[in-house]
C-alpha positions in Angstrom: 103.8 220.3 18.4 103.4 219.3 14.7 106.3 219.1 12.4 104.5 220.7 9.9 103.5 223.8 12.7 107.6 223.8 13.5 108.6 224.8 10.0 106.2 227.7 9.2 106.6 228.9 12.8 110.3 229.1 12.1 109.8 229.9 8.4 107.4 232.8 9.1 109.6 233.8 12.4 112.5 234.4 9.9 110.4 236.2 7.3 109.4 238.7 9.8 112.6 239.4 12.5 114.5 240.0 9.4 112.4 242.6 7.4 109.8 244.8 7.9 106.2 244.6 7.3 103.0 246.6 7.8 105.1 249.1 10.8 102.4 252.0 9.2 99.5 249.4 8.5 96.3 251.5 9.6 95.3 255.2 9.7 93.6 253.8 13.3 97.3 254.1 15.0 98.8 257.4 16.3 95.7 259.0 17.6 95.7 260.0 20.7 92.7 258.8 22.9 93.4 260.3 26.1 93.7 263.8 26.2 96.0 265.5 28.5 96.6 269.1 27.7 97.3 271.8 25.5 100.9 273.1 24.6 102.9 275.1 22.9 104.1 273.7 19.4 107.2 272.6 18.9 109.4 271.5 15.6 108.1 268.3 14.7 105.7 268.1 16.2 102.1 266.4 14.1 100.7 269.7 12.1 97.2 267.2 12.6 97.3 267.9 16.5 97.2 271.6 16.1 94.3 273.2 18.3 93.4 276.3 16.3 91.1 277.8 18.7 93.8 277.9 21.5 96.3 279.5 18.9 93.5 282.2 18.0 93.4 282.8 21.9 97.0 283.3 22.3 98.1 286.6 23.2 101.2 285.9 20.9 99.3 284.2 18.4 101.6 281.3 19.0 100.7 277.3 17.7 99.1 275.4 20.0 99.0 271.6 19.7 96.7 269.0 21.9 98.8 266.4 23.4 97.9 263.2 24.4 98.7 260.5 27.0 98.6 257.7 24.9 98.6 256.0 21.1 95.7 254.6 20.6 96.4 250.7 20.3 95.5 248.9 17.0 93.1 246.3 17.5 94.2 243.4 15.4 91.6 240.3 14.5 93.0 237.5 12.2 90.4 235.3 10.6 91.0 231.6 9.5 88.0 230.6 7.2 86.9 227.3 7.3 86.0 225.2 4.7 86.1 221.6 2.8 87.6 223.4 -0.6 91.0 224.7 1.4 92.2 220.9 1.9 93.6 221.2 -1.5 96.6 222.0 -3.3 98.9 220.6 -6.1 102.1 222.3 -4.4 101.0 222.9 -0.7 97.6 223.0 1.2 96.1 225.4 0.9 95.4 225.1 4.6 99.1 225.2 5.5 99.6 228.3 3.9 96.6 229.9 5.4 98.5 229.0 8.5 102.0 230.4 7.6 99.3 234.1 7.1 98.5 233.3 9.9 102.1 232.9 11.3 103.2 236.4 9.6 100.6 238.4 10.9 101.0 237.4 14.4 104.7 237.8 14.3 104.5 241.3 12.9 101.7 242.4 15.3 104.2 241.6 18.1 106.9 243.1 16.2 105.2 246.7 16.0 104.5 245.7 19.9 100.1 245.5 18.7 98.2 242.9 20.4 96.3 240.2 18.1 93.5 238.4 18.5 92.7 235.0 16.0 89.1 233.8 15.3 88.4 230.5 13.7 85.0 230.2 11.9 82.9 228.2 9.3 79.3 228.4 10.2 80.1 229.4 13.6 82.7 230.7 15.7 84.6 227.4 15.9 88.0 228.7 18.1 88.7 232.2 19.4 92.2 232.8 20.6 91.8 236.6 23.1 94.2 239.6 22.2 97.6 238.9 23.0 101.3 240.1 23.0 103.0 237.2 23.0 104.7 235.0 20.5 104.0 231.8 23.0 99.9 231.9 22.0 101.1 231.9 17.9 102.3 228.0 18.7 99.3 226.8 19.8 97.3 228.8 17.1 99.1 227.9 14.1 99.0 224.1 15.5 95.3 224.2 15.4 94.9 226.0 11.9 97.5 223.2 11.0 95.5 220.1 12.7 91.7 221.0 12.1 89.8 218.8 9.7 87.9 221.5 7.2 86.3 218.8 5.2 82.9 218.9 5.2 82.6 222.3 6.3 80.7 225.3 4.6 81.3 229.4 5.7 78.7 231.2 6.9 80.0 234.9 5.9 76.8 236.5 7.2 77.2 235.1 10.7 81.0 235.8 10.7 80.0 239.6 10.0 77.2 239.2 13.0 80.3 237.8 14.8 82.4 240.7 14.0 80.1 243.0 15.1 79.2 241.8 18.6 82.9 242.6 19.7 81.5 246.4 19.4 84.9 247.0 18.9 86.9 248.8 16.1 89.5 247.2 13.9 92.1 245.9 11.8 90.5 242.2 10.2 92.5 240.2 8.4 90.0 237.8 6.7 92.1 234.4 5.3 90.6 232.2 3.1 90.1 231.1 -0.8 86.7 233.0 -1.4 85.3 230.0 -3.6 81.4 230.7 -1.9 79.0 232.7 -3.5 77.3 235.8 -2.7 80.0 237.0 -0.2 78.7 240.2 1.5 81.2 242.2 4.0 79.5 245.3 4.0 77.9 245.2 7.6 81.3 245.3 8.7 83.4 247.5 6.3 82.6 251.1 6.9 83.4 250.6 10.9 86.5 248.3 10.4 89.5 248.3 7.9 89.6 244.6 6.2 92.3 243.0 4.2 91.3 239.9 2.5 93.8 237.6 1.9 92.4 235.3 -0.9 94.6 231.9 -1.0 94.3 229.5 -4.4 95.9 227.1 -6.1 96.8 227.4 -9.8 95.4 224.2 -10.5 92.2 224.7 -9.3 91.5 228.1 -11.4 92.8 226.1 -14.5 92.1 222.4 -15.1 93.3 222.7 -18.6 96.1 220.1 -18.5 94.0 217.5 -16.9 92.5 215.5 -19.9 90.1 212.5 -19.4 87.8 211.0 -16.9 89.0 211.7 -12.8 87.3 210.3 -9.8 86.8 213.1 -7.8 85.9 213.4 -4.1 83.6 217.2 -3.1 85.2 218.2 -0.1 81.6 219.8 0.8 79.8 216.2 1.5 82.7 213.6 0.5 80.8 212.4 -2.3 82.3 210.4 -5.2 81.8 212.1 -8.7 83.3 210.7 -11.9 83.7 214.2 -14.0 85.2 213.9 -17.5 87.0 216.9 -18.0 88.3 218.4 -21.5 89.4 221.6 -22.7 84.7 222.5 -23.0 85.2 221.9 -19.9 88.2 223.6 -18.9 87.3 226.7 -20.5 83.3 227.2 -18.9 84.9 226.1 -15.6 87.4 228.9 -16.3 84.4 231.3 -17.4 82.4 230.6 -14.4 85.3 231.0 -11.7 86.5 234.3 -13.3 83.1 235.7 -13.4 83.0 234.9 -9.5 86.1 236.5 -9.2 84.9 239.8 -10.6 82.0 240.0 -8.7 84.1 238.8 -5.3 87.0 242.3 -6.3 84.0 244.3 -7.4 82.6 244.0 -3.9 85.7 244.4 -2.5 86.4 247.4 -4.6 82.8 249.1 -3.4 83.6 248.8 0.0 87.1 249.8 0.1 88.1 246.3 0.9 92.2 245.9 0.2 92.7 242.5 -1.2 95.6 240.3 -2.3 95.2 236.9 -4.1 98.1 234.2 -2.9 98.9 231.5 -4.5 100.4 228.1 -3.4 103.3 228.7 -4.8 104.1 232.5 -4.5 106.8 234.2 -2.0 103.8 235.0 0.5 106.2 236.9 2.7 106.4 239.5 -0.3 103.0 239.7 -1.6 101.8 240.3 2.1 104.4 243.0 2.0 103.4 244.5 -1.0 99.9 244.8 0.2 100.3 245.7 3.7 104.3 246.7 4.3 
């Protein structure tokens, strides 16, 4: 195992044994699948399982509840999106912290005793890791987030969401990645599943203002050598252009009742994932 995967296995293995995070995630848990019977209501019992036509029935007119055999089980899909752009970062790769996300959320899925499953994807699937319980698997998948070489590789969202949709199954997506592509279109698989997208940048790269001259700099798209003089023009249109992505990116998310968190490089990832999920 990498050194690298060592420390945010134990780092993230810390974070999540010693608090608490997302134990009331999704409004998919705590409804019953398998129906059993009907009973009489009890004192705490869920008011939501009340079966008001057996009550009017009653001869007493007493409450009358369903009961199940079973919670439903949350379904639990991490995604790692692959690209060149998150092989970069003036604090930490951004890669290594998609990793650590990655870390969290499988920790805490075992934690509330949910299985998770982890897909890897750029244009294609590239690695799918099946549903699991057990802490064992979240070696060997934060290892590979850690180890895979994203340069040169472009998303395809559209054939993610085509992905999504062939597991015919509904759930809980946890979409990782920085967002930098354009026209990013979730829709085909919002209204079925509940999505948080975790969107992980660098400061840096969402202001160049103290850089101040002329950089050699290497696109991690295609590798290619570009010699970019960069000043504050610069700066600020690069600035202009990246927020007016942005909106449209949150706007989307917005109309599709997308939750959303962006993460920084340097942020206390542990507590914004807490704040947006705990």
């Amino acid at each position: 195992m990498d050194k690298i995967t060592k420390e945010i296995l134990l780092k993230a293995q810390r974070d999540v044994f010693s608090y608490n995070i997302g134990s009331h995630i999704t409004p998919f848990k705590g409804e019953g699948i398998d129906f059993d019977e009907i009973k009489e209501y009890n004192i705490g019992d869920d008011i939501r399982k009340i079966n008001w036509n057996a009550t009017a029935k009653s001869s007493d007119g007493t409450l009358q509840i369903n009961q199940f055999n079973d919670e439903r089980e949350l379904n639990i899909i991490i995604a790692f999106m692959i690209s060149g752009n998150i092989y970069f970062g003036s604090i930490e790769l951004k890669q290594y912290i998609m990793a650590y996300i990655v870390a969290i959320l499988g920790y805490s899925s075992v934690k509330n005793h949910d299985k998770f499953q982890t897909i890897f994807f750029d244009q294609d699937l590239q690695k799918h890791y099946k549903p699991s319980r057990s802490t064992d698997i979240l070696e060997d998948i934060v290892d590979y987030a850690v180890k895979l070489n994203p340069l040169q590789k472009t998303i395809s969202y559209e054939n993610f969401c085509l992905y999504i949709n062939s597991l015919k199954q509904k759930s809980l997506i946890f979409i990782i990645g920085d967002f930098l592509e354009n026209n990013i279109n979730l829709s085909t698989i919002s209204a079925k599943n509940e999505i948080y997208a975790l969107v992980v940048r660098d400061h840096l790269e969402e202001d160049i203002s103290k850089l101040n001259g002329e950089f050699n700099l290497i696109d991690p798209m295609n590798l290619k050598l570009n010699n970019q003089l960069i000043n504050n023009n610069v700066a600020n249109n690069y600035k202009t252009l990246l927020k007016t992505h942005d909106n449209i990116l949150f706007e989307h998310f917005l109309q599709h009742k997308i939750k959303y968190a962006k993460i920084y490089t340097n942020d206390d990832i542990f507590l914004k994932l807490n704040r947006l999920i705990g």
